[in-house]
N, C-alpha and C positions, 0 to 999 in steps of 0.2 A: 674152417679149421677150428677144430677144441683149442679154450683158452687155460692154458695152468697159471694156475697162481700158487707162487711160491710164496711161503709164511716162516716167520724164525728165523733160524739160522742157516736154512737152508740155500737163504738169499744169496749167501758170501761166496759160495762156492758156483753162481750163476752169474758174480760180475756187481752182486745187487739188485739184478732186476728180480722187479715185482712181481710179473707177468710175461708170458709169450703165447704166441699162436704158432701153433707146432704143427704138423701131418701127423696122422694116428689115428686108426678107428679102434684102439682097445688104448686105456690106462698105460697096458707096458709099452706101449708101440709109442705114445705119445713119450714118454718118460725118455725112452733111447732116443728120438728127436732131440728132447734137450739135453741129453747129455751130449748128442756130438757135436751140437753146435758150442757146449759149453762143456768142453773134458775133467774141469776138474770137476763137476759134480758130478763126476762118475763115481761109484762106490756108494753117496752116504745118502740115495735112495734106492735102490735096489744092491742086495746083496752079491756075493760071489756066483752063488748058486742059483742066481735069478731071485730069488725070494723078495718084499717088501721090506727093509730093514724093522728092528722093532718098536724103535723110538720115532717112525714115521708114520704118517696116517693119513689117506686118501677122504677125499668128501667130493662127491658130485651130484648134483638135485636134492641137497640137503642129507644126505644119508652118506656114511663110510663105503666104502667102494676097494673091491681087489683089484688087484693090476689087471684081470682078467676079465674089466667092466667094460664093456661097448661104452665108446665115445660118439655122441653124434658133430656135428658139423658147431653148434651153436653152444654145445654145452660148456663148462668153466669147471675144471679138475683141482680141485684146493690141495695143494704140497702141505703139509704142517708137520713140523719138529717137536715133536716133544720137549717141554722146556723140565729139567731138572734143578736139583742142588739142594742144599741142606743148612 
């Protein structure tokens, strides 16, 4: 099972975990995994509209990645929040 690792702020709306092994052979397949085991991070990585919100940013095998990246069994899917402020 792909492993995500959530980073930022993304955590809080997961409980705080770090990480999970989800079911999912694409980015978005894995991503709706975690969100239903964890609803309130519904919304603040995937949009209304399906979209990848824009303050979020996928990395798998060292490269940025769309929701629409093949996951294999072993790979590790990085969640990361953009951190802002002024």
């Amino acid at each position: 099972m792909p492993r995500l690792i959530l980073m930022g702020s993304i955590q809080q709306y997961a409980g705080g975990l770090g990480a999970a092994e989800v079911q999912g052979e694409s980015a978005r397949a894995a991503v709706a995994a975690l969100e239903k085991s964890y609803p309130a991070l519904k919304g603040w990585v995937v949009d209304e509209q399906g979209k990848l919100r824009q303050h979020v940013k996928l990395f798998c095998g060292g490269r940025a990645v769309t929701l629409d990246a093949e996951l294999g069994p072993a790979d590790e899917l990085y969640i990361v929040a953009a951190i802002s402020g002024g």
